[in-house]
Structure formats: structure tokens, C-alpha cells
NUDO-269862 format. One line per field, with one value per residue (C-alpha): residue number from 0; residue in one letter; x, y, z. Coordinates in nm, 4 decimals. Layout:
BEGIN
resi (NUM:...);
resn (A:...);
px (X:...);
py (Y:...);
pz (Z:...);
END
This chain:
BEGIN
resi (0:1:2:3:4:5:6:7:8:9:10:11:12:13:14:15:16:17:18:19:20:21:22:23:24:25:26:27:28:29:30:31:32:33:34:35:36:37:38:39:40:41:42:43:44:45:46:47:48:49:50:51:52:53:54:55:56:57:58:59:60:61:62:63:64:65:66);
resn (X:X:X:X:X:X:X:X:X:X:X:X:X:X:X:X:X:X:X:X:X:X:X:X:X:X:X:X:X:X:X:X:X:X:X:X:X:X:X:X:X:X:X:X:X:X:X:X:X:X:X:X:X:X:X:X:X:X:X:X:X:X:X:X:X:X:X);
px (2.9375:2.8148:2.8955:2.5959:2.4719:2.3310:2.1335:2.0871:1.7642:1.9714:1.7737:1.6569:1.6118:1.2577:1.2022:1.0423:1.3109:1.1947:1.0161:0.9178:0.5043:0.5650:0.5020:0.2431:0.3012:0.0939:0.0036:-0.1993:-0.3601:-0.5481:-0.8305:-0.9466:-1.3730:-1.3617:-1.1267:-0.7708:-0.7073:-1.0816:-0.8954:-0.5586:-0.6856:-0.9012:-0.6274:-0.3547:-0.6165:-0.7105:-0.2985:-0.2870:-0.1901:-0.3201:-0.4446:-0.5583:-0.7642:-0.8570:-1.0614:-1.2102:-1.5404:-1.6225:-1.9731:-1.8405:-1.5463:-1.7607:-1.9912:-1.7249:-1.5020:-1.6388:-1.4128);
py (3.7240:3.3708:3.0892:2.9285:2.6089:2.3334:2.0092:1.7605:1.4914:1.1390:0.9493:0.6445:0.4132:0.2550:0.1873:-0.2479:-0.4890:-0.6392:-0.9486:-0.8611:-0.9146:-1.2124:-1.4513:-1.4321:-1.1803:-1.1200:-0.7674:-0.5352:-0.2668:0.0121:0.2353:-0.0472:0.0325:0.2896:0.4699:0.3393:0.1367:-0.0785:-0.0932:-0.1538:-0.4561:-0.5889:-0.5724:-0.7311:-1.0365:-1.1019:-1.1369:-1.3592:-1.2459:-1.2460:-0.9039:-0.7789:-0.5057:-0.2126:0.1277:0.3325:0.2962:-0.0360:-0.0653:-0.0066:-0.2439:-0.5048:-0.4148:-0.5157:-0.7392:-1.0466:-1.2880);
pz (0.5499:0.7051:0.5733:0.4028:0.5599:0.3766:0.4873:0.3281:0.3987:0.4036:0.0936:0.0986:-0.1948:-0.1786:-0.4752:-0.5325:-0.6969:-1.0271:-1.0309:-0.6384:-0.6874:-0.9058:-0.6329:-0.3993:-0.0828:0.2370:0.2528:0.4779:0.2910:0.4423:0.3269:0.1433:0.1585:-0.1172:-0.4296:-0.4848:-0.1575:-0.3151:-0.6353:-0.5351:-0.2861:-0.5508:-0.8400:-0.5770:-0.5132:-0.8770:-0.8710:-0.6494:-0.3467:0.0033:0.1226:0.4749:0.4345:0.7045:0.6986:0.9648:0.7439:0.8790:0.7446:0.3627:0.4143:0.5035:0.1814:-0.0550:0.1756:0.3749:0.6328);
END
């Protein structure tokens, strides 16, 4: 009988500290024209934060996103 051979995917904690969005960050965010990235972008700015925002719908990013 073989011997049984297990692998095991090295894990990888990446989980956010506590407290970590309670000062302002820089983040880029993309898929931000439509659905959760739109909501996501929008939430993180009413937060305060500064947000970069990217999709490869350019004319609907620019609908809801201006410079």
C-alpha cells in the first residue's frame, strides 16, 4: 500500500488589524463604474479616505467619478 501524501497550501493570515481604516488611507480601487467596487469607493470617500478609482468601462467611470 502507498503511503498517502498530503499537501498542505502554506496559509497566510490577511486578515485587517483593528482600528486599521480609522485614519485616512490612500487606496486604489478597481471596478469602481458600477455594483460593489461604486459602492465600496463611494462608502470609503464619505469615510474619509482618498480613493483611486479604475474600470475598463471608462465612459461609466467618468459618469459617477470626475478628476
Amino acid at each position: 500500500m502507498a503511503a498517502e501524501l498530503r499537501l498542505r497550501a502554506p496559509t497566510l493570515d490577511r486578515s485587517v488589524p483593528k482600528g486599521f481604516y480609522d485614519q485616512p488611507r490612500r487606496l486604489l480601487l478597481t471596478g469602481a463604474a458600477s455594483g460593489m467596487g461604486l459602492h465600496l469607493a463611494t462608502k470609503l470617500r464619505k469615510q474619509g479616505h482618498r480613493v483611486c478609482v479604475t474600470d475598463a468601462n471608462a465612459r461609466a467611470l467618468s459618469s459617477h467619478w470626475r478628476r
